[in-house]
C-alpha positions in Angstrom: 47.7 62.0 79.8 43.8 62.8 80.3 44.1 65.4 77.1 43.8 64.5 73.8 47.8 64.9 72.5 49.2 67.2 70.0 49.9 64.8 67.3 47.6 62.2 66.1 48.1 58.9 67.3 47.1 55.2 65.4 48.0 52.3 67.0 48.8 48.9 65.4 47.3 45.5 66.8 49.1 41.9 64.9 46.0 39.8 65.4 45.7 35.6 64.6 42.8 33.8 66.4 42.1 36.4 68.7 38.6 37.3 69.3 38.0 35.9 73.0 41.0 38.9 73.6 39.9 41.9 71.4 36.9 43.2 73.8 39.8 43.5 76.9 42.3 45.0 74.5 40.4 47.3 72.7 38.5 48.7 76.1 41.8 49.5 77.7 42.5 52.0 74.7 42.3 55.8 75.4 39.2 57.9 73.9 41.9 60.1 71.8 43.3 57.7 69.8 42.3 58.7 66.4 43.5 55.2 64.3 43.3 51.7 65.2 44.4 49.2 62.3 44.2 45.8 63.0 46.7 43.2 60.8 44.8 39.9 60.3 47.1 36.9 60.2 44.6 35.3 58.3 42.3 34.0 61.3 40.5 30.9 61.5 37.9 32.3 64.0 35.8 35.5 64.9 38.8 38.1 65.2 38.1 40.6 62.3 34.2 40.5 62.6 34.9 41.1 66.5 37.0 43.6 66.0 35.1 45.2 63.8 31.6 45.5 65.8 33.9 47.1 68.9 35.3 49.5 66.8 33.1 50.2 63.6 36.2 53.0 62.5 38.8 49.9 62.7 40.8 49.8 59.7 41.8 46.1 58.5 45.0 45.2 56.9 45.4 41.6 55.7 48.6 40.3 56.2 50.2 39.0 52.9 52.9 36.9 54.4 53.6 35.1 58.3 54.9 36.1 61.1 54.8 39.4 63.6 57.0 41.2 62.4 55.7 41.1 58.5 52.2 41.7 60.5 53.9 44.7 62.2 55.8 46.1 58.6 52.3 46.0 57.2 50.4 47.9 59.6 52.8 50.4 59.7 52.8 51.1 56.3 48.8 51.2 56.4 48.9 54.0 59.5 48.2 57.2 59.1 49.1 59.2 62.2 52.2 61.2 63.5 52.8 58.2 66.1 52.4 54.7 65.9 52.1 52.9 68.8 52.6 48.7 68.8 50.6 46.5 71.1 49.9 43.1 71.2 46.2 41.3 71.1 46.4 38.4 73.7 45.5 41.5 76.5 49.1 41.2 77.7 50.2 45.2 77.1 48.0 47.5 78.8 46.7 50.6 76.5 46.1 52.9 79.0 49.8 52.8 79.3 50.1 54.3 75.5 49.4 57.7 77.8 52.9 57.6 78.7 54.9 56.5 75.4 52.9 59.6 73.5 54.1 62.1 76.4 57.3 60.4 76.4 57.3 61.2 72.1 55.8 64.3 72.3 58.6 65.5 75.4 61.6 65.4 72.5 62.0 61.2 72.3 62.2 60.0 69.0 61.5 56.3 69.9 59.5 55.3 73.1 60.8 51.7 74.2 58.6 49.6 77.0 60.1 48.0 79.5 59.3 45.4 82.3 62.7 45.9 84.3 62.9 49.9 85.2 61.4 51.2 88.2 56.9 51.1 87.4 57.3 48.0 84.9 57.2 44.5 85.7 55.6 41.2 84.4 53.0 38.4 85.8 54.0 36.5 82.3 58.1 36.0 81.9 59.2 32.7 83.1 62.8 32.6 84.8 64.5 31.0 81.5 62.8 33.8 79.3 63.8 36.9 81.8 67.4 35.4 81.5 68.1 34.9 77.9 66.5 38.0 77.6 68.5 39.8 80.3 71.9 38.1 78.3 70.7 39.4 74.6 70.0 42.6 75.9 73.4 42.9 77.7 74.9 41.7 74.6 73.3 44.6 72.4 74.4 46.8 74.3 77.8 45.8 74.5 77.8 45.4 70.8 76.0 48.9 69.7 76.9 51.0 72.5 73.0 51.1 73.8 71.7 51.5 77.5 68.7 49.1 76.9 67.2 47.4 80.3 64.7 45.3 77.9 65.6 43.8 74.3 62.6 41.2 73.9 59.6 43.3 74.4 56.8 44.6 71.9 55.6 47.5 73.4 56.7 50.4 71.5 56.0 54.1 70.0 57.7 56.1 67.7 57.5 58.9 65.4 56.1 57.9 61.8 58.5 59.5 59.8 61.4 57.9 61.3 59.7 54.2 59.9 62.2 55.3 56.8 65.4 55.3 58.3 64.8 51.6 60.7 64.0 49.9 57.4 62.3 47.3 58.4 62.9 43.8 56.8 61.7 40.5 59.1 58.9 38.7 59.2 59.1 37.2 63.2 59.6 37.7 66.2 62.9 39.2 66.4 61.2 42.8 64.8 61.5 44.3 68.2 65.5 43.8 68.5 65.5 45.0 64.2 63.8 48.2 65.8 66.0 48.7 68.9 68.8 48.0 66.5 68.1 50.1 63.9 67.0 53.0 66.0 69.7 53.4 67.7 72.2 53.0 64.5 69.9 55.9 63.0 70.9 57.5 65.9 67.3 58.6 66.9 67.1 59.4 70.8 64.9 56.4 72.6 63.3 56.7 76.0 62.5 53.9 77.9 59.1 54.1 79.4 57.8 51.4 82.1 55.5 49.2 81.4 53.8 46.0 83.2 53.2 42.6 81.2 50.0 40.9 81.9 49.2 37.1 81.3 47.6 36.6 77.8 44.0 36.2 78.9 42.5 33.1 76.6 44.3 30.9 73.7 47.9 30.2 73.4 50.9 32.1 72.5 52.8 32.2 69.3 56.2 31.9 70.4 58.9 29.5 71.1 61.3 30.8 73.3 64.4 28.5 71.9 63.7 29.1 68.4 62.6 33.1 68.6 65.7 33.1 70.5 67.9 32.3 68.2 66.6 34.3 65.5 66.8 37.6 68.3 70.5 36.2 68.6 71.3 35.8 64.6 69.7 39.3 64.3 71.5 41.1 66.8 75.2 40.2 64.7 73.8 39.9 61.0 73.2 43.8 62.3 76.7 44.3 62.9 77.6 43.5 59.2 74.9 45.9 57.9 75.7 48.7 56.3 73.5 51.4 58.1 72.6 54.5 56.2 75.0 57.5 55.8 74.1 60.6 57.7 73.3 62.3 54.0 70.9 59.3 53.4 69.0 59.3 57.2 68.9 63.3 56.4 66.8 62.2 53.5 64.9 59.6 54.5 64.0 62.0 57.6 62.8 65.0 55.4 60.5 62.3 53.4 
């Protein structure tokens, strides 16, 4: 997409202790994109002031609690566009690729999921373990909710900011992404898969542990099965809002 798109777009960045990555990250993002809110995870080093000289327009959002996915819940809340688009700040997800979740949004998706396993994705970063439990929780959701997905464990994402009412978002880790693919598809919005390519986090060390992330992925993905989703009268509502 080399034209600016029909809806306006803000993208969110979860940010701890990451201002050797913000320069590569915040380069790779298209000209059009009319929001950027960082969430600070309360950073011990240069991140916010970083962040700030590359982008004097950035909105800030201080995150009140731990984790990605309370750092996701409050950026969302702060953004202001049509679309929300999620990226990480290690310089692993590529923002020139948010071209092709807006087109795929703006083409009649309701949800635009990344993934490294369709045909143009890929990763230089999953180890062997990872790409397996990932492949067997993602088999497992979709045996369980009746969902296509090729990749459950991956935060790359866009969606429509008036659908944040019916996915009701309630975790504060790493398992957001699998609360989103969840929800979304219980709410019975219409998700498009869009490929996407994983890079190596450029400088300091990743946040998650693979055992223990994985087991909170694999408690959410049946705790969901319990829930009581909303009726269609209540995701009629929660739509219009």
């Amino acid at each position: 997409m080399s034209t600016r798109p029909a809806h306006t777009v803000s993208v969110v960045v979860p940010a701890m202790n990451e201002a050797a990555n913000l320069p590569h990250v915040f380069a790779t993002l298209p000209s059009w994109v009319d929001e950027v809110i960082l969430v600070d995870g309360n950073s011990v080093d240069d991140t916010v002031a970083v962040a700030r000289r590359l982008r004097p327009d950035l909105r800030v959002v201080t995150q009140t609690r731990r984790g990605k996915g309370n750092a996701l819940i409050e950026g969302f809340a702060a953004a202001q566009g049509d679309i929300i688009v999620m990226i990480d700040a290690d310089g692993s997800t590529d923002g020139r690729e948010i071209a092709a979740f807006v087109a795929a949004l703006e083409a009649g998706a309701d949800f635009a999921k990344g993934s490294r396993y369709i045909t143009g994705g890929g990763s230089d970063d999953i180890s062997p373990i990872r790409s397996l439990g990932n492949r067997v929780l993602t088999g497992l959701t979709n045996l369980l909710y009746g969902t296509h997905y090729t990749d459950l464990c991956y935060g790359y994402n866009a969606f429509w900011a008036r659908h944040l009412a019916v996915m009701e978002l309630d975790c504060d880790g790493f398992e957001i992404e699998t609360l989103m693919n969840v929800r979304a598809a219980q709410a019975g919005l219409l998700i498009d898969e869009v490929p996407s390519h994983e890079r190596l986090r450029l400088h300091g060390e990743s946040n998650l542990h693979a055992v223990r992330d994985g087991w909170r992925v694999l408690k959410t993905i049946f705790r969901e099965r319990s829930r009581q989703p909303l009726t269609t009268t209540e995701t009629a509502i929660a739509l219009a809002k």
